[in-house]
mmCIF entry with sequence, helices, sheets and N, C-alpha, C, O atoms, coordinates in Angstrom:
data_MODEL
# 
_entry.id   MODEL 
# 
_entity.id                         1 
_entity.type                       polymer 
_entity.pdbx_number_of_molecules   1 
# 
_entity_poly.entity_id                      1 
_entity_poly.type                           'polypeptide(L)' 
_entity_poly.nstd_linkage                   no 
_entity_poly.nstd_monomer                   no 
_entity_poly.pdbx_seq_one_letter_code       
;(UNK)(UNK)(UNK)(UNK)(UNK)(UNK)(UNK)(UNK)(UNK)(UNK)(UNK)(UNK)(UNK)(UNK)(UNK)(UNK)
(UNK)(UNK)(UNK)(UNK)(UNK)(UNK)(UNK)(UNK)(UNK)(UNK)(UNK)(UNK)(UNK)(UNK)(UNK)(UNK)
(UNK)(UNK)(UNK)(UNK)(UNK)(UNK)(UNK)
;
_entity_poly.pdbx_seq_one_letter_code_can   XXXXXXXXXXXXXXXXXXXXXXXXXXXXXXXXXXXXXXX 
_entity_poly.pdbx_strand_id                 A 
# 
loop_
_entity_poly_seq.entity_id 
_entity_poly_seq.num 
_entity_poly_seq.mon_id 
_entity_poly_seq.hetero 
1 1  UNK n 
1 2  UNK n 
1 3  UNK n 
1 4  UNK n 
1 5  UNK n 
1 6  UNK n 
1 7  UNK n 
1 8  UNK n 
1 9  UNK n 
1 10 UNK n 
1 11 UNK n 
1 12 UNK n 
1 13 UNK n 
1 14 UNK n 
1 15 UNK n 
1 16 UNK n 
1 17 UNK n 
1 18 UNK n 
1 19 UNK n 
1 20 UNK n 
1 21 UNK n 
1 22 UNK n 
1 23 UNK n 
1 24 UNK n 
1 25 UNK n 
1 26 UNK n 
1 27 UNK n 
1 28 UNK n 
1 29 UNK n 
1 30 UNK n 
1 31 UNK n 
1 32 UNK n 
1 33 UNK n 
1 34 UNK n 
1 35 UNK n 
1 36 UNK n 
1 37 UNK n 
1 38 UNK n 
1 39 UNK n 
# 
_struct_asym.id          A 
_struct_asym.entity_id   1 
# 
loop_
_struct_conf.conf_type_id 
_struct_conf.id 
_struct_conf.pdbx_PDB_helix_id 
_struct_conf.beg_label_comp_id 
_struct_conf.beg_label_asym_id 
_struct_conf.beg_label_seq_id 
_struct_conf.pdbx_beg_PDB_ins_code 
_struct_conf.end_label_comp_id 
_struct_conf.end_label_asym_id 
_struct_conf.end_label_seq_id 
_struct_conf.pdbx_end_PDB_ins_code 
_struct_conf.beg_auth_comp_id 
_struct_conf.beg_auth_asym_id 
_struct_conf.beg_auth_seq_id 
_struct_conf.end_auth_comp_id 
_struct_conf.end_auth_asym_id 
_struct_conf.end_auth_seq_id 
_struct_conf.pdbx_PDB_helix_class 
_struct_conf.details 
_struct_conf.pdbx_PDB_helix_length 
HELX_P HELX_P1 AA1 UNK A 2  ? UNK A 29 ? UNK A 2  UNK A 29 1 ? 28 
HELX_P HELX_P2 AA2 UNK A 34 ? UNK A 38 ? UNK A 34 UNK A 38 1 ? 5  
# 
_struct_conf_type.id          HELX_P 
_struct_conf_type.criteria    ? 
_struct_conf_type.reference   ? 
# 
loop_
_atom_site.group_PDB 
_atom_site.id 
_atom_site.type_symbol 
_atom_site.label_atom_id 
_atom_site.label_alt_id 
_atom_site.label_comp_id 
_atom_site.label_asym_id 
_atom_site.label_entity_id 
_atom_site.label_seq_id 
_atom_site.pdbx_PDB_ins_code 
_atom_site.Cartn_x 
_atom_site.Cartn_y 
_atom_site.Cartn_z 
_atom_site.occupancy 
_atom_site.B_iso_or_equiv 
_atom_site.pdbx_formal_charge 
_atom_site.auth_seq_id 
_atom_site.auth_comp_id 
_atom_site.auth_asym_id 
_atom_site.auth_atom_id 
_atom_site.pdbx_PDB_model_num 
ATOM 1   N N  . UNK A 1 1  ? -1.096  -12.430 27.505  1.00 0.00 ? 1  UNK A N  1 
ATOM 2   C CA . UNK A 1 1  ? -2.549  -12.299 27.341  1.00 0.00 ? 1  UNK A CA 1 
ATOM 3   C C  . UNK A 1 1  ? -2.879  -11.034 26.560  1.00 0.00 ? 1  UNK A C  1 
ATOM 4   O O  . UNK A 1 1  ? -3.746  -10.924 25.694  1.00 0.00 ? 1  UNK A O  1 
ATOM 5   N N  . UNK A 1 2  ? -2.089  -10.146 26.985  1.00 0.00 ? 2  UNK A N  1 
ATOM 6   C CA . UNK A 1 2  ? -2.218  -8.747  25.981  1.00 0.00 ? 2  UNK A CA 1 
ATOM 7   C C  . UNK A 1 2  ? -2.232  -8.918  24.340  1.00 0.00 ? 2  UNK A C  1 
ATOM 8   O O  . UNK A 1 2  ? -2.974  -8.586  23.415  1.00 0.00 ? 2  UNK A O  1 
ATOM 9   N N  . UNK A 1 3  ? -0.948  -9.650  24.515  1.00 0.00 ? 3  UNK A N  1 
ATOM 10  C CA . UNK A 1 3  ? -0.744  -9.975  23.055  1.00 0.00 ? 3  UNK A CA 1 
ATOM 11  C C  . UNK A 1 3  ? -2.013  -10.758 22.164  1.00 0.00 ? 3  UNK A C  1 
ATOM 12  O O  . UNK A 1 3  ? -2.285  -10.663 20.967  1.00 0.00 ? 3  UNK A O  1 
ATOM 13  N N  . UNK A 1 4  ? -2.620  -11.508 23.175  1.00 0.00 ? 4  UNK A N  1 
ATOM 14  C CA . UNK A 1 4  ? -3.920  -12.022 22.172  1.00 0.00 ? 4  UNK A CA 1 
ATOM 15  C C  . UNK A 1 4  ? -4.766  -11.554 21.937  1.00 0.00 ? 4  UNK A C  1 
ATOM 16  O O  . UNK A 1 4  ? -5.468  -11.751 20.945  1.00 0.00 ? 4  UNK A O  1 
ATOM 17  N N  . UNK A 1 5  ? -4.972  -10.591 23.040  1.00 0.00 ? 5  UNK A N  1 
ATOM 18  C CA . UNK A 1 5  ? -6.309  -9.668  22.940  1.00 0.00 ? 5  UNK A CA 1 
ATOM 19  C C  . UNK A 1 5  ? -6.118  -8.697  21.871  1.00 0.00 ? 5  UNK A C  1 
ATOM 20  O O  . UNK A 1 5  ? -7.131  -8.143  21.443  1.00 0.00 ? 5  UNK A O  1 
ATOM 21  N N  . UNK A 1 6  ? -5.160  -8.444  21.447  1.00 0.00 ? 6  UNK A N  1 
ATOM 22  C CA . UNK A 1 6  ? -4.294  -7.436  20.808  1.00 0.00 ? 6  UNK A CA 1 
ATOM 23  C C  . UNK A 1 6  ? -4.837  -7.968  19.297  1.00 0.00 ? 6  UNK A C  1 
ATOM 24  O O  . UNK A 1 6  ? -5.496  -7.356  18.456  1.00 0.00 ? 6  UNK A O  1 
ATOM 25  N N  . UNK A 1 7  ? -4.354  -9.216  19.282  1.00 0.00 ? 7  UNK A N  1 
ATOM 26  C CA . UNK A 1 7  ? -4.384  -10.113 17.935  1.00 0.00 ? 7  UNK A CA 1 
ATOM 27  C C  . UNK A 1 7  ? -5.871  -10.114 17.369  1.00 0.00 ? 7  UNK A C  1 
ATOM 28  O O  . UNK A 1 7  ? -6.131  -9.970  16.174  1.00 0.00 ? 7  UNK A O  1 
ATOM 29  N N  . UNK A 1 8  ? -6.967  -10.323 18.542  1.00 0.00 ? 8  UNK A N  1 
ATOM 30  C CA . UNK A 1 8  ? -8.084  -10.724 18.363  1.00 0.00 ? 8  UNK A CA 1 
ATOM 31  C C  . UNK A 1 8  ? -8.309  -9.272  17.967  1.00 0.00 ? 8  UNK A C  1 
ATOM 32  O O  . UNK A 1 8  ? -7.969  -9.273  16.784  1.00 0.00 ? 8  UNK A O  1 
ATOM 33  N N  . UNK A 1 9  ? -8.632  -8.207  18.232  1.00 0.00 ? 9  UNK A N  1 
ATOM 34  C CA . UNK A 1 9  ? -8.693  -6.843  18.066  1.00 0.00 ? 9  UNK A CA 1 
ATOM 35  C C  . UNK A 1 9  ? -7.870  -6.095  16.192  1.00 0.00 ? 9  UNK A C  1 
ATOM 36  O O  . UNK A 1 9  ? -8.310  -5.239  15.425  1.00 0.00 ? 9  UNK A O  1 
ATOM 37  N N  . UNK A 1 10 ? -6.727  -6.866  16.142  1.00 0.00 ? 10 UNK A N  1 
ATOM 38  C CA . UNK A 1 10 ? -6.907  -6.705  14.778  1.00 0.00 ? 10 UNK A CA 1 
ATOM 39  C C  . UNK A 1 10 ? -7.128  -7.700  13.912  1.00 0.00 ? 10 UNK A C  1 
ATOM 40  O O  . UNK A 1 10 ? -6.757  -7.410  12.774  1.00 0.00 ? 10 UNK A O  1 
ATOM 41  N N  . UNK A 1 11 ? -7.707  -9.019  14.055  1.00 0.00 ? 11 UNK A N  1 
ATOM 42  C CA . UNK A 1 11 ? -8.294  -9.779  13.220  1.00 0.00 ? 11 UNK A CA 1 
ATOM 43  C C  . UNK A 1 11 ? -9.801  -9.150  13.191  1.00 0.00 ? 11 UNK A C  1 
ATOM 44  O O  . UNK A 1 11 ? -10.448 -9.232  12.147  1.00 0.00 ? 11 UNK A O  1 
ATOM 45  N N  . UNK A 1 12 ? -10.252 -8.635  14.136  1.00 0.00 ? 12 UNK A N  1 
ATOM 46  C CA . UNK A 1 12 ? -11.690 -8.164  14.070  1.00 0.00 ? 12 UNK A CA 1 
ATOM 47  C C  . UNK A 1 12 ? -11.976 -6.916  13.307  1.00 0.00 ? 12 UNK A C  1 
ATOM 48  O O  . UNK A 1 12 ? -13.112 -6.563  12.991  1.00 0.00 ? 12 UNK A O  1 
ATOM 49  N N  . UNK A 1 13 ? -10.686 -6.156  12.983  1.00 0.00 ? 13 UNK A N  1 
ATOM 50  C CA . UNK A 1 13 ? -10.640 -5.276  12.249  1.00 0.00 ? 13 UNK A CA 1 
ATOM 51  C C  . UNK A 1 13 ? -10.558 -5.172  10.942  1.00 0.00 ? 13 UNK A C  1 
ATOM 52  O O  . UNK A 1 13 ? -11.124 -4.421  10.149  1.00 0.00 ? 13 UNK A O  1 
ATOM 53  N N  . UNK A 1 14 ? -9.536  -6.288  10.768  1.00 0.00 ? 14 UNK A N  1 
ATOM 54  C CA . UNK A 1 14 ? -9.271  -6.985  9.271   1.00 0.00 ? 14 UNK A CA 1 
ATOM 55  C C  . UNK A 1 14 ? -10.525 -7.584  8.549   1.00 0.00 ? 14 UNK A C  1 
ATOM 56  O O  . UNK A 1 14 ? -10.712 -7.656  7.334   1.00 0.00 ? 14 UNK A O  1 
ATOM 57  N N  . UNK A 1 15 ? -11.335 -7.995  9.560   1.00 0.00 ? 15 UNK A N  1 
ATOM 58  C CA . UNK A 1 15 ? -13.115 -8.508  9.013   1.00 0.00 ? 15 UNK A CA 1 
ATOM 59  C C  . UNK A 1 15 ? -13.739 -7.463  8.676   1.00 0.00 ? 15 UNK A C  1 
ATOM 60  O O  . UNK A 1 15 ? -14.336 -7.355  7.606   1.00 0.00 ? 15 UNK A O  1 
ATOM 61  N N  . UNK A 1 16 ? -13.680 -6.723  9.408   1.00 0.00 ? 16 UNK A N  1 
ATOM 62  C CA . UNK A 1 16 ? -14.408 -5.690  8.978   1.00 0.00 ? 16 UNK A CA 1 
ATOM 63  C C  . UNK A 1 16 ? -13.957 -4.621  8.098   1.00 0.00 ? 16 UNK A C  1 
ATOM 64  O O  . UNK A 1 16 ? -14.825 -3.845  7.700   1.00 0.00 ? 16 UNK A O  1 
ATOM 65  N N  . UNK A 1 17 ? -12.571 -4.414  7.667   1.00 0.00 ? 17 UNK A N  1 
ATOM 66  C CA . UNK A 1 17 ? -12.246 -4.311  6.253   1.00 0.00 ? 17 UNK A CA 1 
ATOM 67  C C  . UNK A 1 17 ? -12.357 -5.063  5.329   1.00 0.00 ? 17 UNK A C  1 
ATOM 68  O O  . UNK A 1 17 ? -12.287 -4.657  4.169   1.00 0.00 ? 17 UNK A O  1 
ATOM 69  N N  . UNK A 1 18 ? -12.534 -6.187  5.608   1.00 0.00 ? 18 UNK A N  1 
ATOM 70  C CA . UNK A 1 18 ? -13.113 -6.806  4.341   1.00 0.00 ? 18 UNK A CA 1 
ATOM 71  C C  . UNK A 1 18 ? -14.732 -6.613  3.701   1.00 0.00 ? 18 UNK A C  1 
ATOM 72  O O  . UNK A 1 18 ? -15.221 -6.326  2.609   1.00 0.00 ? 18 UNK A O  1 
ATOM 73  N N  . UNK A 1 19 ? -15.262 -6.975  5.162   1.00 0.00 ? 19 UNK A N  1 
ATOM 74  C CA . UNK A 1 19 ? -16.647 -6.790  5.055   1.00 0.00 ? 19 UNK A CA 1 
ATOM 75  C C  . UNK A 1 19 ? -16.903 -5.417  4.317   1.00 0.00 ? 19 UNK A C  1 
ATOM 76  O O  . UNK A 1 19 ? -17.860 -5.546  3.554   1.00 0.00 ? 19 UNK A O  1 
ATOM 77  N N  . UNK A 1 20 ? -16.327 -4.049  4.288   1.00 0.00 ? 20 UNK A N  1 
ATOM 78  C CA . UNK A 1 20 ? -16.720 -2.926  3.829   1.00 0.00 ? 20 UNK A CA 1 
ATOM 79  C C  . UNK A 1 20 ? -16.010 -2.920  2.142   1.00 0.00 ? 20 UNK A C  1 
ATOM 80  O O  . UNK A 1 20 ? -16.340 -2.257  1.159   1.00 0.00 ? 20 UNK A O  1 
ATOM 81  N N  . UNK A 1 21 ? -14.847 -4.027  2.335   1.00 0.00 ? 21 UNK A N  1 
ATOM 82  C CA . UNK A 1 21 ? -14.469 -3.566  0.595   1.00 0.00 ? 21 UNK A CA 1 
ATOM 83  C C  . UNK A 1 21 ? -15.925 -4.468  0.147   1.00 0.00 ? 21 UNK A C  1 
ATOM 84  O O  . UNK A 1 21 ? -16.715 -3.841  -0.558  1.00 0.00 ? 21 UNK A O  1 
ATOM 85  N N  . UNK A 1 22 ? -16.208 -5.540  0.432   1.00 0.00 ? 22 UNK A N  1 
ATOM 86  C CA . UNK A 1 22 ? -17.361 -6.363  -0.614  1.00 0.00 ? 22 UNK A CA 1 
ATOM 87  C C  . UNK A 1 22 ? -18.250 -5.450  -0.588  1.00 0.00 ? 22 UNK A C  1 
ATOM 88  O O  . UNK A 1 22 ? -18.634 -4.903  -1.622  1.00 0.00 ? 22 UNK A O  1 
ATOM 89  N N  . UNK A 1 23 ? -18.750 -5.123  0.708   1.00 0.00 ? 23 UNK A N  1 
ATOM 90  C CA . UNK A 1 23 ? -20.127 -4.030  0.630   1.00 0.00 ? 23 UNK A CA 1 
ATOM 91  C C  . UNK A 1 23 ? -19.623 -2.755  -0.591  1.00 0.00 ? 23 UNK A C  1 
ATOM 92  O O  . UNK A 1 23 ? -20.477 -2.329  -1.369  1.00 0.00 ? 23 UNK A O  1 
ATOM 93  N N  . UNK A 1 24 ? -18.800 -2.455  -0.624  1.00 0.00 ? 24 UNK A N  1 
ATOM 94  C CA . UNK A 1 24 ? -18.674 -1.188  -1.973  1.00 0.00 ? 24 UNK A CA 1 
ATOM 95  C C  . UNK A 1 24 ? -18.310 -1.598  -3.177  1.00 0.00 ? 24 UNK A C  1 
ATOM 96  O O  . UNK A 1 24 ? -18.588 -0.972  -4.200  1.00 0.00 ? 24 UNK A O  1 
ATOM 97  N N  . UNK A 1 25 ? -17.383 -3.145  -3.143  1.00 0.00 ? 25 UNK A N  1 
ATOM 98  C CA . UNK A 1 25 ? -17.922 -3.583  -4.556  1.00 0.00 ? 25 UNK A CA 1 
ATOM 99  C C  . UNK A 1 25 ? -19.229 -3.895  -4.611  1.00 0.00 ? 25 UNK A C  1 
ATOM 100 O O  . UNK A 1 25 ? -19.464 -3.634  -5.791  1.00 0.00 ? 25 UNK A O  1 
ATOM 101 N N  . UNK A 1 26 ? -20.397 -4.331  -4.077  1.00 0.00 ? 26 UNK A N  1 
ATOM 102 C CA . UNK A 1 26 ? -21.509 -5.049  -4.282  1.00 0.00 ? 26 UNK A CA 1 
ATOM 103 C C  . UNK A 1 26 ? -22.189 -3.348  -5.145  1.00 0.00 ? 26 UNK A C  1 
ATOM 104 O O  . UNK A 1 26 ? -22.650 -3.059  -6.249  1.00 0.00 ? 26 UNK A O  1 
ATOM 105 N N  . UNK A 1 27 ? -21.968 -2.810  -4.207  1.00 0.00 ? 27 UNK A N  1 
ATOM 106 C CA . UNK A 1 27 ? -22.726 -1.281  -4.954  1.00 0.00 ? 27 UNK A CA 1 
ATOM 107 C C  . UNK A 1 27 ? -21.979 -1.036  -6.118  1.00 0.00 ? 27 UNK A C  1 
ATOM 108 O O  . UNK A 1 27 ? -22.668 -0.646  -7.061  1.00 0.00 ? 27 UNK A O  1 
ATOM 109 N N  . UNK A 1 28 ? -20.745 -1.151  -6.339  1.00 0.00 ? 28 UNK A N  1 
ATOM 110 C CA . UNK A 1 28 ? -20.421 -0.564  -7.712  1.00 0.00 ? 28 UNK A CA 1 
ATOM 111 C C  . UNK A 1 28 ? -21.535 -1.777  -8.695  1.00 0.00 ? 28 UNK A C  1 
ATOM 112 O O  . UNK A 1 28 ? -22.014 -1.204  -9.674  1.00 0.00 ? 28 UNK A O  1 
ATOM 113 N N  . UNK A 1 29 ? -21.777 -2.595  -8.626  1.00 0.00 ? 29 UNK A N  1 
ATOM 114 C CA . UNK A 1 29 ? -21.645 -4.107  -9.088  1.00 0.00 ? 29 UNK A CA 1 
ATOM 115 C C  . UNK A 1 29 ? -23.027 -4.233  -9.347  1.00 0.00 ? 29 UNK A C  1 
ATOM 116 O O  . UNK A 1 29 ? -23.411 -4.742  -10.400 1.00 0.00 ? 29 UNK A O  1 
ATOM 117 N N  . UNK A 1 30 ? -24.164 -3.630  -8.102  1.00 0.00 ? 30 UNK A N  1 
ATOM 118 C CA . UNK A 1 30 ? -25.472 -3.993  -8.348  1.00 0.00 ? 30 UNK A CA 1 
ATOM 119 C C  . UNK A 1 30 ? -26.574 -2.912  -8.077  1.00 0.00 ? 30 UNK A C  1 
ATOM 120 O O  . UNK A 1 30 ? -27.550 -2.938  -7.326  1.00 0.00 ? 30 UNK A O  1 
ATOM 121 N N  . UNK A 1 31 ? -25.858 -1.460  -9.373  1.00 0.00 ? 31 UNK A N  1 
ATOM 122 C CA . UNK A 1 31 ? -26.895 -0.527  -8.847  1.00 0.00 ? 31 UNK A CA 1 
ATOM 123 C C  . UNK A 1 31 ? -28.120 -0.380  -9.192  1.00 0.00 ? 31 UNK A C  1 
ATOM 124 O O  . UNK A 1 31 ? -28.817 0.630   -9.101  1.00 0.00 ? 31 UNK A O  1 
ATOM 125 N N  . UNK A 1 32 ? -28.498 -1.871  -9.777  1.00 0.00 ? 32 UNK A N  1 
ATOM 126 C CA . UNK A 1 32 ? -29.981 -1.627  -10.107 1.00 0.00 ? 32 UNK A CA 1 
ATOM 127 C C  . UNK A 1 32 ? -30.739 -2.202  -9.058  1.00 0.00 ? 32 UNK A C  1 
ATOM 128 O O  . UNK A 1 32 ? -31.937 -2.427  -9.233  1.00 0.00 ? 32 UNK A O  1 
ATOM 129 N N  . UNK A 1 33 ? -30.113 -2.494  -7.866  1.00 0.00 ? 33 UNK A N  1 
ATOM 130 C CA . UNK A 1 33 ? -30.800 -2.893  -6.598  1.00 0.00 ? 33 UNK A CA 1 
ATOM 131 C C  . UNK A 1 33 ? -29.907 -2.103  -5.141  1.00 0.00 ? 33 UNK A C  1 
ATOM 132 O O  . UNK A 1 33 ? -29.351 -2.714  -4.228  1.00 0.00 ? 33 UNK A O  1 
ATOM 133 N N  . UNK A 1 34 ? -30.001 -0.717  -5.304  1.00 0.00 ? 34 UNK A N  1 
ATOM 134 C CA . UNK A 1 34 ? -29.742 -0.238  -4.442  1.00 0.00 ? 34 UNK A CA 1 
ATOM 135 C C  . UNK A 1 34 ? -30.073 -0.455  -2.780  1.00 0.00 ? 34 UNK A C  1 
ATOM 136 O O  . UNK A 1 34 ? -29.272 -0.492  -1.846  1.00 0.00 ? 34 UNK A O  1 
ATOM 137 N N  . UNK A 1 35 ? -31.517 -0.581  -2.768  1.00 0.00 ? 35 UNK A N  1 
ATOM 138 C CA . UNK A 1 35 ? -31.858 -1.020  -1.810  1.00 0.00 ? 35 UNK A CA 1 
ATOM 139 C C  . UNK A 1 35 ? -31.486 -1.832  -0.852  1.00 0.00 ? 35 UNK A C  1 
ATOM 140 O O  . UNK A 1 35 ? -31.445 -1.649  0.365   1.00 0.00 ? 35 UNK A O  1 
ATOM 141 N N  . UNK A 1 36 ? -31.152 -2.973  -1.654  1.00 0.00 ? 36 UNK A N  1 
ATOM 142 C CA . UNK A 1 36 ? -30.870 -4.013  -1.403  1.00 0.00 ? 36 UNK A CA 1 
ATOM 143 C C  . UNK A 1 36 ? -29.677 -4.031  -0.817  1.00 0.00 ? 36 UNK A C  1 
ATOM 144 O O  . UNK A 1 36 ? -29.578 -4.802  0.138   1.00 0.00 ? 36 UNK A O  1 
ATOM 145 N N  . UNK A 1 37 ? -28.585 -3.302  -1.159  1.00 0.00 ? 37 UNK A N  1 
ATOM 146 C CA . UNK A 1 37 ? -27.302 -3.221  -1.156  1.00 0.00 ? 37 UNK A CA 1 
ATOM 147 C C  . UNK A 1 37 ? -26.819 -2.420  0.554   1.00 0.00 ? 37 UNK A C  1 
ATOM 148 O O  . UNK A 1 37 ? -26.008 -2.652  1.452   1.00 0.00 ? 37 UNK A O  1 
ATOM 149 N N  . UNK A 1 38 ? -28.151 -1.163  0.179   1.00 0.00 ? 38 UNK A N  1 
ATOM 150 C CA . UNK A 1 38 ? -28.125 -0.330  1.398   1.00 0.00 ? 38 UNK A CA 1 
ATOM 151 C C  . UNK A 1 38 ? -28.687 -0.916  2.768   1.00 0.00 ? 38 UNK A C  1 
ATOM 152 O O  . UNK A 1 38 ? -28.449 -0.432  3.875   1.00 0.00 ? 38 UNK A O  1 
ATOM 153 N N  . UNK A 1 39 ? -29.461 -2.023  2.518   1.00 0.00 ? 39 UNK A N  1 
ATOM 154 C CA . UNK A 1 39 ? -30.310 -2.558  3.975   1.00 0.00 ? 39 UNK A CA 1 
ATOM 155 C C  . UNK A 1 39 ? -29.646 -3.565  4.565   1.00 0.00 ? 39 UNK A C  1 
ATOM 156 O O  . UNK A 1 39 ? -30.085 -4.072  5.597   1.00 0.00 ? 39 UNK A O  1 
# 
């Protein structure tokens, strides 16, 4: 059971490295809508 919780804990991490590389390409990508990018 450790082991899954374990698993689930770095798949949730791995999302959310992803989620932060798109969020900093989107800003290199769309700085004429900063706003947008930041909210």
């Amino acid at each position: 059971m450790a082991a899954v919780f374990m698993g689930m804990i770095v798949s949730a991490g791995a999302g959310v490295g992803v989620a932060a590389t798109l969020v900093r390409h989107a800003q290199r990508h769309w700085v004429a809508r900063p706003a947008a990018v930041e909210a």
